[in-house]
BALOMAR-410957 format. One record per residue (C-alpha): y, x, z; residue in one letter. Coordinates in steps of 0.02 Angstrom, whole numbers, plus 50000, padded with zeros to 5 digits. Layout:
BEGIN
YXZa;...
***
This chain:
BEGIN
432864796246892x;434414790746788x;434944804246649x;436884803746620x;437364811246446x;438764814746343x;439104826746183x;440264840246253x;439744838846417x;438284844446537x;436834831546557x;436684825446764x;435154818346835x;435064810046988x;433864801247081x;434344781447106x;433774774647274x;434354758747283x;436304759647304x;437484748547236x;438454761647153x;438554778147088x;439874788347058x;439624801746912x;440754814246866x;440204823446695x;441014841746685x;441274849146519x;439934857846423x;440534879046388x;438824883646335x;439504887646168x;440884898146225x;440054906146377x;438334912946263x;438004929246290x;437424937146155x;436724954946116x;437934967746050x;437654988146042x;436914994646219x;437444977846307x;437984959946294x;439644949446283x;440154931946315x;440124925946121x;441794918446178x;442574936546193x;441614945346017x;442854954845904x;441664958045789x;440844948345632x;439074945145746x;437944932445723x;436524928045829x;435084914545809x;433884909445950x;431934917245943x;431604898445913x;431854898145748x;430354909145716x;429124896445838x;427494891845751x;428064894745586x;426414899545482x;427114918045434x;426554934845468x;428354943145493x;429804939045572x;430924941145397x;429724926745330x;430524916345450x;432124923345442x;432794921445256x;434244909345245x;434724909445438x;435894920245452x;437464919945308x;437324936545233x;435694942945306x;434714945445132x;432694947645138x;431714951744988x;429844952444980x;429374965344872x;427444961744863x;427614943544878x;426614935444980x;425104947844977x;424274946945147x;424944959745263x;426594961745144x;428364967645221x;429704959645224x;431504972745176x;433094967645267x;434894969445184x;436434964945274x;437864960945160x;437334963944996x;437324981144881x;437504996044997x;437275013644899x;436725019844755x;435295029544849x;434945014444970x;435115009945121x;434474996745254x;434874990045408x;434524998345575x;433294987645668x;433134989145857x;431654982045957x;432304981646143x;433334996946111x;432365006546007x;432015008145804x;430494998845761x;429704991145622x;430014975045628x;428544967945541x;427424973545669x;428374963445802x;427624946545854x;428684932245815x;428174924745976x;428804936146083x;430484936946022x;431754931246119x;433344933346021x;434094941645851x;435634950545843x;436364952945665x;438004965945679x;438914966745500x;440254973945517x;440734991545537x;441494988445691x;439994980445796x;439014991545711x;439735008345745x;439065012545903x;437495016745843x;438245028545702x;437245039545584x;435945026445536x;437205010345547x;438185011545395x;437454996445325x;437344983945472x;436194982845637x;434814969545696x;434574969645853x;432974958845911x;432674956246128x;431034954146178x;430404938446315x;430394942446497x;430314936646671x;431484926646740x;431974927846938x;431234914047045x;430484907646903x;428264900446952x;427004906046831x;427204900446659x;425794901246544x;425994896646371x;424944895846221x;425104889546044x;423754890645889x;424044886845705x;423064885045560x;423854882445385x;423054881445216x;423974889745082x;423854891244893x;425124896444769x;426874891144777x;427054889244592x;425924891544452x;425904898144286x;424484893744135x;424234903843968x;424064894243802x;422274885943784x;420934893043636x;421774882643509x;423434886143540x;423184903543558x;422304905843372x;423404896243307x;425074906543372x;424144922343342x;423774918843158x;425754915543165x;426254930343228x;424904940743153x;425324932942973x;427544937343008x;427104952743067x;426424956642885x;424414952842892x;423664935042776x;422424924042818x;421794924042999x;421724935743125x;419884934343192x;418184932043082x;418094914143049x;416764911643137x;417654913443287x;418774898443255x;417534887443228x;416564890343386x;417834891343488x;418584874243412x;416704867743434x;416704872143621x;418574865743648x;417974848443578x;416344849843685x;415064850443566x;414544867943599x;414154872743760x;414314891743786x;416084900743807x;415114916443692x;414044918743527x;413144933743456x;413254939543275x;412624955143230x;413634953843057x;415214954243150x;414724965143301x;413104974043335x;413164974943510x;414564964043572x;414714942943614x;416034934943515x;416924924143629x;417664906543614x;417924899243774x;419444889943856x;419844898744009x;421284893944100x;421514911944194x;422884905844317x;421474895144384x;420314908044382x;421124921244487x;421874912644633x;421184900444767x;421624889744909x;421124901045087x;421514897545262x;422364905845394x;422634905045570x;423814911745718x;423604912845916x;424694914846051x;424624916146232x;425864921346368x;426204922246556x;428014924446624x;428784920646793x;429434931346951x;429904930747130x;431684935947217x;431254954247155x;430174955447011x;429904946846839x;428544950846705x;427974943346564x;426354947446475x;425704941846284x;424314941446178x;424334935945982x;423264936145841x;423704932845654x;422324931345553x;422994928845377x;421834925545228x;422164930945050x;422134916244894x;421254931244756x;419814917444696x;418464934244712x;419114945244835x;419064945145010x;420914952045040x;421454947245208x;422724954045339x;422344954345521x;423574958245660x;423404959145872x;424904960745978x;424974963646157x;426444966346262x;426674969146451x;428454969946509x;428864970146706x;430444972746802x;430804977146991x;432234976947097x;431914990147214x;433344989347309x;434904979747288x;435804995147156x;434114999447074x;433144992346972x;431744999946883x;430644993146714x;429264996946605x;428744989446468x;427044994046321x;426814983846174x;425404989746043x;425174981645891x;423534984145779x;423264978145583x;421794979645498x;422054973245305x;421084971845150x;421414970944970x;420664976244794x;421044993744746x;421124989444554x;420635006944542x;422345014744549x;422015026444721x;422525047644724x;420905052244679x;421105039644519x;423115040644461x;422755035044276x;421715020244317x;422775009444189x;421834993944224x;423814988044283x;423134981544457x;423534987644636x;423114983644826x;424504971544836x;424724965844637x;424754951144577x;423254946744444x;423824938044296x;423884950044178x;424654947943999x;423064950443913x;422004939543975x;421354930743825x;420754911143841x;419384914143735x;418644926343871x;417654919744003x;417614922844174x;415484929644155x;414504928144001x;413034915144004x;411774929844076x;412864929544228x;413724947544205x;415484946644208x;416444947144030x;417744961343970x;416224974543876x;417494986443863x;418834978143765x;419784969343913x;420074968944072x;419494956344172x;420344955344324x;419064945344413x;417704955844406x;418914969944484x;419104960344607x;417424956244648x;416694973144589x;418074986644576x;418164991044768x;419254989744917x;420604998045020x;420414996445207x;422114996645284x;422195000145490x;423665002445590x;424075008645783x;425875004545836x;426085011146020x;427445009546127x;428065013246303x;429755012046366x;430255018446563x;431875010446617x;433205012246757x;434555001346822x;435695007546942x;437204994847012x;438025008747168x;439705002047141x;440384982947095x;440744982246921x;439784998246877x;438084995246801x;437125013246749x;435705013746622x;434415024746566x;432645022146469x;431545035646389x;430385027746230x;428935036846171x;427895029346016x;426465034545912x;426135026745759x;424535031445661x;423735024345501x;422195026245423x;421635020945257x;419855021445151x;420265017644969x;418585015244864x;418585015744671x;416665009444624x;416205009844444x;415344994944349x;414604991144218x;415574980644053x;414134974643992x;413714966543841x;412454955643731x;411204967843685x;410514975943846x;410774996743838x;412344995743758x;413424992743897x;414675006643942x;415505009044130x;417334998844146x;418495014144121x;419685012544228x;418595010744387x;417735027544311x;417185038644397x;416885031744567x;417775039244703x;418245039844901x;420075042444956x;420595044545136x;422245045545192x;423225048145377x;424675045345469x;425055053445604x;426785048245684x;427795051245852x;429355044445888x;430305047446055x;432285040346102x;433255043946248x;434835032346314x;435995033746447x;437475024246447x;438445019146599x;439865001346610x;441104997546708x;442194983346722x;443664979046820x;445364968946794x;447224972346834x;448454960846927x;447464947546963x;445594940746918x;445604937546741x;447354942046684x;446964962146623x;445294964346601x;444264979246561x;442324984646508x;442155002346506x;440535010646426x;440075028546390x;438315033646337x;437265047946276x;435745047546130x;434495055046073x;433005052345935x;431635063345860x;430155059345725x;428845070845674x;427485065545545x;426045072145474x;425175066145314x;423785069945245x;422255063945105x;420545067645041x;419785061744895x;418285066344797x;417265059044653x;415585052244612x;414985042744732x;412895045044753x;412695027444837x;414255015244753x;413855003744891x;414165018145052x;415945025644997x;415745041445103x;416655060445081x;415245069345116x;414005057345000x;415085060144855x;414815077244743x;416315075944613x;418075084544618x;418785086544774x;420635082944786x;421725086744963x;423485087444984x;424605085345167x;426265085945236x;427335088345405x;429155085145418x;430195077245543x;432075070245558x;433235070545722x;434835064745792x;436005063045941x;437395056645979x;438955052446118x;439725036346099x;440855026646202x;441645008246195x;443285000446274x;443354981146280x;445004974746336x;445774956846367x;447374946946420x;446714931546498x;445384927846372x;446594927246256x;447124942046152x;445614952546149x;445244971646098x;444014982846074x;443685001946008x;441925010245971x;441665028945941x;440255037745917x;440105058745882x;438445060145792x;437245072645712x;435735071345590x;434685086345556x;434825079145377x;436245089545348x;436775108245356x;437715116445521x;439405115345472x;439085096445403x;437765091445534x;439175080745667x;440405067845627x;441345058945724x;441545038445691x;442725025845754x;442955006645756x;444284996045812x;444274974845802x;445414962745873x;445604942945908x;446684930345964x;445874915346039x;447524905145993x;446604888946055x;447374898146236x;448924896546186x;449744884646276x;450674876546099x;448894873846051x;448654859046199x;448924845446101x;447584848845976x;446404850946104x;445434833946087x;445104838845914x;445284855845888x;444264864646044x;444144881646011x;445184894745873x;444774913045854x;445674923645729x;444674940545723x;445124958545625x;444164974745628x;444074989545537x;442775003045559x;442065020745478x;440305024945474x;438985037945399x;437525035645301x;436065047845316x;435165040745182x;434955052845067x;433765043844933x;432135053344871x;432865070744946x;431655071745111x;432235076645248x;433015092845214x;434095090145078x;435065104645108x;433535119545080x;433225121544917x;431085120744897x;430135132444806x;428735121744718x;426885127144742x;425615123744636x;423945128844734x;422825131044567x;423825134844428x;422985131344249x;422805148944186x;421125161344241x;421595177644323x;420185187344385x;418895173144348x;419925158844463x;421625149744440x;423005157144523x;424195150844679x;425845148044571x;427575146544656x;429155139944559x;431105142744566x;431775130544659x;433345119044591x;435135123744638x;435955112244801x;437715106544832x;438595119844968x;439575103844998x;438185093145020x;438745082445147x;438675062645219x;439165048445140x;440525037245206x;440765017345238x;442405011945277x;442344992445308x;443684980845358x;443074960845431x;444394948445430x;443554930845522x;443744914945628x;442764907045724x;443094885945774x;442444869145836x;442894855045840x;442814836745934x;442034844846087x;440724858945994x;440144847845897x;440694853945740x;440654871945704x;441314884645583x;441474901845558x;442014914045413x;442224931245386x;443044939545226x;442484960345197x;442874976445088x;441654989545116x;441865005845047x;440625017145009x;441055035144960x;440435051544916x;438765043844861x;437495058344803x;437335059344620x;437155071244498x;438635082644476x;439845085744337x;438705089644147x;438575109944172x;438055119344006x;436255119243961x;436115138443977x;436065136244182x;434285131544144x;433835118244304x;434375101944338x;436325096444407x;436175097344575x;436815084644673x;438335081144743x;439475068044843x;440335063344683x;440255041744669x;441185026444769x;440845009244766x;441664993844823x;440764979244891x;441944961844914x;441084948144995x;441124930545119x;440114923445207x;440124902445301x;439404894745441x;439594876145482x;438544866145612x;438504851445659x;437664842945810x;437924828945911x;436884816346038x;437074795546047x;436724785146200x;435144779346140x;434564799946176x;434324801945981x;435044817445957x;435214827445778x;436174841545709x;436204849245537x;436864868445492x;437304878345334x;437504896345279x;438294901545146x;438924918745078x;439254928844910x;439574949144884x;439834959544736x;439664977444708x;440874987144577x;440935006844534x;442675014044592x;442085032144558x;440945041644420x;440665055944318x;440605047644149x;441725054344047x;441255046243865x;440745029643977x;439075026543922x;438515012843934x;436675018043980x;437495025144153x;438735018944294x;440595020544262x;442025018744347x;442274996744349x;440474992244301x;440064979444447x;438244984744494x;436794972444399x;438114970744246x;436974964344081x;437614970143920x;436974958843790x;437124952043602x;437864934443574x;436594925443470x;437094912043353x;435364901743353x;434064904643221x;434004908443057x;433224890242961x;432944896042793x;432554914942721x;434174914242587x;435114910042767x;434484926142835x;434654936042688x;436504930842667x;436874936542851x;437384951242952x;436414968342938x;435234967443095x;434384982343032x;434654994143179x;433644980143275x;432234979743155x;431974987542999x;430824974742909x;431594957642854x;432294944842943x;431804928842869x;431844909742951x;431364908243122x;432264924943163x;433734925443289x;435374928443221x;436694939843314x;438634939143332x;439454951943225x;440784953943392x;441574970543315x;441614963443134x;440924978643050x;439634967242967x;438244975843044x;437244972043208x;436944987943321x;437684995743495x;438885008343402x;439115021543503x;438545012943664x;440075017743765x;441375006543827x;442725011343695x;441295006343555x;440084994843639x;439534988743443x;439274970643451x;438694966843657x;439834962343799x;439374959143957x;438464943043964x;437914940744141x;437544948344299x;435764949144399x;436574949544585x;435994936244687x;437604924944724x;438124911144821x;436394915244955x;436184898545055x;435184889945193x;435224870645265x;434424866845420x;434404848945467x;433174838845605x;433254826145748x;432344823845897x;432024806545994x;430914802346128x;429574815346086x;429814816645900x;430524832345827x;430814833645645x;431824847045555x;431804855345388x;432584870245308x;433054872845140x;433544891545063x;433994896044895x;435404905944784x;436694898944695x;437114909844541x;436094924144459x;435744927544291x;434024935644240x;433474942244072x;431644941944079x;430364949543973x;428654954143917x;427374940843870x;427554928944001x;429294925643923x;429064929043739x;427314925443709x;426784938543594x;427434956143601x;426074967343529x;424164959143469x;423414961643646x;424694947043729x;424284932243784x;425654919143795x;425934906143925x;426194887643915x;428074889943890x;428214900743748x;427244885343639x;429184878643597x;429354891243449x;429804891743255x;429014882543121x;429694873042980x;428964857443088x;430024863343228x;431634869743174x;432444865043348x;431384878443449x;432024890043599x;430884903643540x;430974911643373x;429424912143228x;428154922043341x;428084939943275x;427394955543375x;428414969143251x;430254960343266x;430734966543406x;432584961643372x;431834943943397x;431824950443587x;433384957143617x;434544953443777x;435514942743717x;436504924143777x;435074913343697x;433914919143797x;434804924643951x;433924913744104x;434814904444266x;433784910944400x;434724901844538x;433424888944654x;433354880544807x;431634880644901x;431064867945056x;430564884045157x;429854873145300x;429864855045351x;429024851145530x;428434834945612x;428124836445775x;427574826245941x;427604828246127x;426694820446240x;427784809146384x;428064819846514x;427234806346646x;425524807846541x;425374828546564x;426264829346726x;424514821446787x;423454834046732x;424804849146799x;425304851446620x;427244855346586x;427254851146379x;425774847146251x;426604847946082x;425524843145906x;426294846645759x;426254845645550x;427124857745457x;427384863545275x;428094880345191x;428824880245015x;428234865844992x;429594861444843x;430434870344705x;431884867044596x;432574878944481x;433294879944294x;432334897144263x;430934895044135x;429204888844209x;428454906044184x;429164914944351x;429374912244532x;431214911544560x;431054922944720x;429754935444632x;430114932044445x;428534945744392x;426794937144371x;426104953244424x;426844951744611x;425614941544732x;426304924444715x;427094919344859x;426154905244929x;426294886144980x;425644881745152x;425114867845269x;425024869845439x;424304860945600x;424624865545763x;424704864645965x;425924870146088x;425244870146274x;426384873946419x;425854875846624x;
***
């Protein structure tokens, strides 16, 4: 078999047999132009989109080691931001954002599974098929009410006609650990920067008994060997300790993790099906816990032709988690558990003392009442047991009665339920003289909590299309679509919780005989909608098309329930033209595109789902005795808006879309304004005599500018080695255009503030000598005491000679400006690989190229109060030995020291190797023996590298110690095909 190839056109085989010569005739490669990609309640030839649309293969989400599809989604697509909140606890969400700040009271994406609103971290990466990103108003405004802010749509795998059995399976395991990590001070550094800051915070001498320092500088050196001592001089009851405990270290581990996947797909003349099974068994890195996250997909999707104009489908895909984590004793039944840990925290805690072991020499672990020790939470504190059901069933109908005409209809129904059992179990703190120890307090009392979900979900869509041209094939053509929808959501929450457990071990209700606590709730949300879209084009050339969409949400009042919302986009492919001819060897393909589009937003922030009623609030034992028992109490309810009503997002998308030297280059950019108006806020300042709270009211716009840049490149010698490399690039900001702030305080939004605005000082360095300080400006307001050497100094910007925020207002700011701004700017992604005679390679790099970040608390400062504990990267402070230092004399009563100011402002921009793979597959003359289609082995890596000018104390993509650290991973792996 001979294999012709060429970049820009299609690969021939053909069979030699002998002869002489052959005569091949390449034809031109359209692949790029004739993709069909999925829009709103259809598909279009990518050649003919209006719209800013961008859609990536299912591919890129193959065998990476994640547990969510936005894992394996951040820096694809231009514009398409993903945070994760929790980090990378196990069985953490990813949150989706499509083109940057959207209101002030939120707003996310819609997400589509096949049609319907799902969750789309419960969807198997494996089975996805394709991803559908719609920006702009225009591609987005079909789907109305809940579009405002951009729609994903993801397609699911199925059948293919005349397609053999398939069967495919692929299995990874990956060890991961964290990403980055962050070490306090050792013993010695830590007594010696506490004496520092306890001695210029007003104390003498040192700050512990001096025995302590000479243990603990004994046991640093080695020549004492236990982390504690007992002295009943200095404590009674208590160990003194002196240890060297690096608690980064300590907390967090190296785990493993694996993932499974199997699937069957095929189908004769009439029906297709494909069927899946996966398992993601994902293991947490706490060094004493046994948090873990466990997920099971299975999916069945089958499609009939019945006769030649119908076609009928079903499809059911369940998904079940089961997760584990730490309660850290915050639960209901335990809301002041202040230990500062939670299910899916992070552990590194700013107290956590060096000198404290992990467990005293007896074995019990340390803390006796004076600090938390994260550690033994973990191992000792109790667990929440997280389980999910995610059920759904979809019944669809195809008819085709006329040519052209294509009619649709599919009913969803879904139940979602979730169950969790979140156990507080008390321990003992104990300490060196036995019958002195005292129970931890925050795990105190025991308790039981058990909470459910109970969730159903149904859609309905009928849509019908019809296409046709005018005076000739190709020369007036139209698409015609009409549809009809309709959603509804009802859930039901409730929890019980009661105290003192008999048996800590057997966290049961009815074996606990404390307080009982029990609270619920019902509520549910509809909508429905007509919609309708006309596509229209000259020849492929000059192309149009107009969504509306009439659409309700029960959100709202009658009266202000329905709104109507239209679209309308344009291009010119002037590459048709017949001027552009000559640039065709170059220049293959030019796309000008404009749209402009109006849509509503729902979202109506904390508010529930009936905004619009005021609620009476009902408290079911009130604290007073009447009659021997506390009374049912029921309270006036705040005042509502009559004009409470939707908010609106105008958007308008200009774009282009190229390639070049036959597809092998590729660009595309799109420039956008979207306007967002008659946010809900609190109203105009009413006197205090109305006695309740402003109600709220559409009363705010914003403004969101942004761009966004796509260029590929890919391209295939004769030698078969073929490569490509693509990057993303895109930037937004967010400013106020509208807001009731009169005086323009600076402490609220105003009318120009561009939205994560920091106001700051401008420091001048620090002060070397006390006379220095002394003879400087009045920083008084920021501390009272005195500001001697080592302190930072402050820009008198208003020249008043003293150091404050004057009125904090925009007309009197007192001496801050705006220094920087925490928006994530300049979002990227490269993707680069090759592939030659069975080797694959690629890697993908993701980062963001401007933001500005004022941290705080201990991990940046060191030493804010006496219970801190600094890390490695607050050692570079002020001493007359180190009058060069970033951080001032350490001090935990100068809190002017730790203002927001230009010194200390931090560039939190990075760029992260989010995945390199190595991969090999097996000549096709060595499986095709043993009736194998594909054996694929492959090496991969996640976050692997880091490079960033923020401070070593943070994560660039978390920047809090107390998020679950997003890990580093190493994966091996197998991809079987027959």
């Amino acid at each position: 078999m001979l294999i012709f190839t060429y970049v820009g056109y299609v690969t021939q085989e053909i069979r030699y047999e002998g002869q002489d010569r052959l005569d091949v005739q390449l034809e031109e490669d359209t692949q790029a132009l004739d993709e069909v990609v999925v829009v709103g309640y259809g598909t279009q030839r990518r050649v003919n989109l209006t719209g800013a649309v961008e859609s990536v293969s299912g591919s890129v989400l193959e065998n990476r080691p994640i547990t969510n599809i936005g894992q394996g989604l951040q820096g694809v697509v231009p514009n398409l931001n993903i945070t994760m909140n929790n980090g990378g606890a196990p069985g953490a969400s990813s949150n989706f954002n499509i083109r940057g700040t959207t209101s002030l009271n939120g707003g996310s994406p819609l997400v589509l599974v096949d049609n319907v609103q799902m969750d789309p971290n419960l969807v198997n990466p494996d089975d996805i098929e394709s991803i559908s990103v719609l920006k702009d108003a225009a591609s987005a405004a079909i789907y109305g009410a809940r579009a405002a802010y951009g729609v994903i749509l993801i397609t699911t795998k199925k059948g293919k006609i005349g397609q053999k059995p398939t069967i495919q399976f692929s299995t990874t395991a990956y060890w991961q650990q964290p990403a980055l990590s962050f070490h306090n001070v050792n013993s010695i550094e830590f007594l010696t920067m506490k004496d520092l800051a306890y001695q210029n915070s007003g104390g003498s001498g040192h700050y512990y008994n001096e025995a302590i320092y000479d243990y603990a500088e004994r046991y640093f050196n080695g020549t004492y060997d236990s982390p504690v001592f007992f002295d009943a001089s200095i404590d009674p009851y208590k160990y003194q300790y002196v240890g060297n405990t690096d608690w980064w270290n300590e907390l967090y581990k190296n785990s493993f993790s694996s993932i499974y996947n199997a699937s069957i797909n095929g189908g004769n003349d009439k029906t297709t099906y494909y069927a899946s099974l996966g398992m993601n068994d994902q293991g947490g890195i706490l060094k004493a816990a046994d948090d873990k996250y466990r997920k099971y997909n299975a999916n069945i999707n089958v499609s009939t032709n019945i006769t030649d104009w119908l076609n009928v489908s079903a499809k059911i895909m369940h998904t079940y988690t089961d997760e584990k984590h730490p309660t850290g004793g915050t639960t209901a039944m335990n809301p002041t558990a202040y230990s500062g840990l939670s299910a899916y925290s992070g552990m590194m805690k700013n107290d956590l003392s060096p000198l404290m072991p992990v467990k005293h020499p007896d074995g019990n672990y340390a803390g006796q009442g004076s600090y938390t020790n994260p550690v033994a939470i973990q191992a000792q504190g109790g667990n929440a047991i997280y389980k999910q059901n995610d059920l759904w069933m979809t019944g669809a109908v195809m008819l085709t009665p006329l040519k052209g005409l294509i009619i649709n209809a599919d009913y969803t129904w879904n139940y979602y339920g979730k169950a969790t059992s979140q156990h507080v179990r008390n321990f003992y703190d104990y300490t060196a003289v036995p019958g002195t120890e005292n129970y931890y307090p925050w795990t105190n009392p025991s308790s039981i909590t058990l909470t459910n979900d109970d969730d159903y979900y149904y859609a309905l869509n009928t849509f019908a299309e019809y296409s046709f041209s005018l005076a000739g094939e190709n020369t007036h053509n139209f698409k015609v679509m009409a549809g009809y929808n309709q959603e509804m959501k009802t859930t039901k929450y409730h929890f019980t919780g009661r105290k003192d457990l008999i048996d800590n071990n057997n966290p049961s209700i009815n074996l606990a005989t404390g307080e009982i606590a029990t609270s619920g709730s019902e509520s549910q949300w509809a909508i429905n909608g007509i919609f309708s879209r006309i596509n229209y084009d000259y020849k492929g050339r000059y192309l149009l098309e107009m969504n509306g969409r009439y659409d309700g949400s029960s959100k709202f009042a009658k009266g202000q329930r329905y709104q109507f919302f239209p679209s309308v986009s344009g291009a010119w492919r002037i590459s048709e033209e017949t001027f552009w001819e000559p640039l065709k060897n170059v220049w293959d393909n030019m796309k000008i595109r404009l749209s402009y589009g109006s849509l509503g937003n729902q979202v109506v922030g904390d508010l529930g789902n009936f905004p619009y009623l005021a609620s009476y609030g009902v408290n079911t034992q009130y604290g007073y005795l009447l009659n021997g028992s506390l009374p049912v109490a029921v309270s006036a309810p705040g005042l509502i808006s009559p004009s409470f009503t939707w908010e609106t997002v105008d958007q308008i998308d200009v774009g282009f879309d190229a390639s070049f030297l036959q597809n092998r280059l590729t660009a595309t950019f799109d420039w956008y304004r979207r306007n967002t108006k008659d946010m809900l806020t609190a109203g105009q300042a009413l006197p205090a005599v109305l006695g309740t709270s402003v109600p709220n009211e559409n009363a705010a716009d914003m403004k969101t500018l942004g761009w966004e840049l796509s260029l590929g490149w890919r391209d295939r010698l004769s030698s078969g080695f073929s490569y490509y490399i693509k990057g993303v690039l895109s930037d937004y900001q967010s400013t106020i255009t509208k807001f009731a702030n009169p005086t323009g305080l600076l402490s609220q939004y105003y009318v120009g503030r561009k939205v994560g605005e920091i106001w700051g000082y401008v420091s001048n360095g620090l002060y070397q000598t006390d006379a220095e300080a002394d003879a400087g400006h009045d920083q008084s307001y920021l501390y009272s005491g005195r500001w001697g050497a080592g302190d930072v100094k402050y820009e008198d910007l208003n020249g008043d000679g003293k150091i404050n925020i004057g009125s904090n207002t925009l007309s009197d700011p007192g001496d801050r400006k705006i220094i920087g701004n925490n928006t994530p700017r300049y979002a990227y992604g490269i993707t680069a690989g090759f592939d030659y005679k069975g080797i694959d390679f690629e890697m993908f790099w993701q980062g963001i190229g401007k933001r500005d970040y004022m941290p705080g608390g201990s991990s940046f400062w060191g030493f804010t109060s006496e219970w801190d504990t600094p890390l490695k990267t607050a050692l570079d402070y002020w001493t007359e030995d180190n009058k060069d230092a970033y951080f001032a004399r350490p001090n935990w009563n100068n809190g002017g020291n730790r203002q927001t100011s230009t010194r200390y402002l931090q560039d939190a921009s990075y760029i992260r190797l989010k995945n390199v793979t190595l991969g090999y597959s097996l000549p096709q003359s060595v499986v095709s023996q043993y009736k194998i289609q594909r054996v694929r082995f492959f090496i991969q890596g996640e976050n692997l590298l880091t490079f960033t000018s923020l401070i070593k104390s943070f994560d660039p993509e978390t920047i809090d110690n107390m998020v679950y650290p997003i890990s580093k991973k190493v994966s091996i792996g197998l991809n079987l095909t027959f």
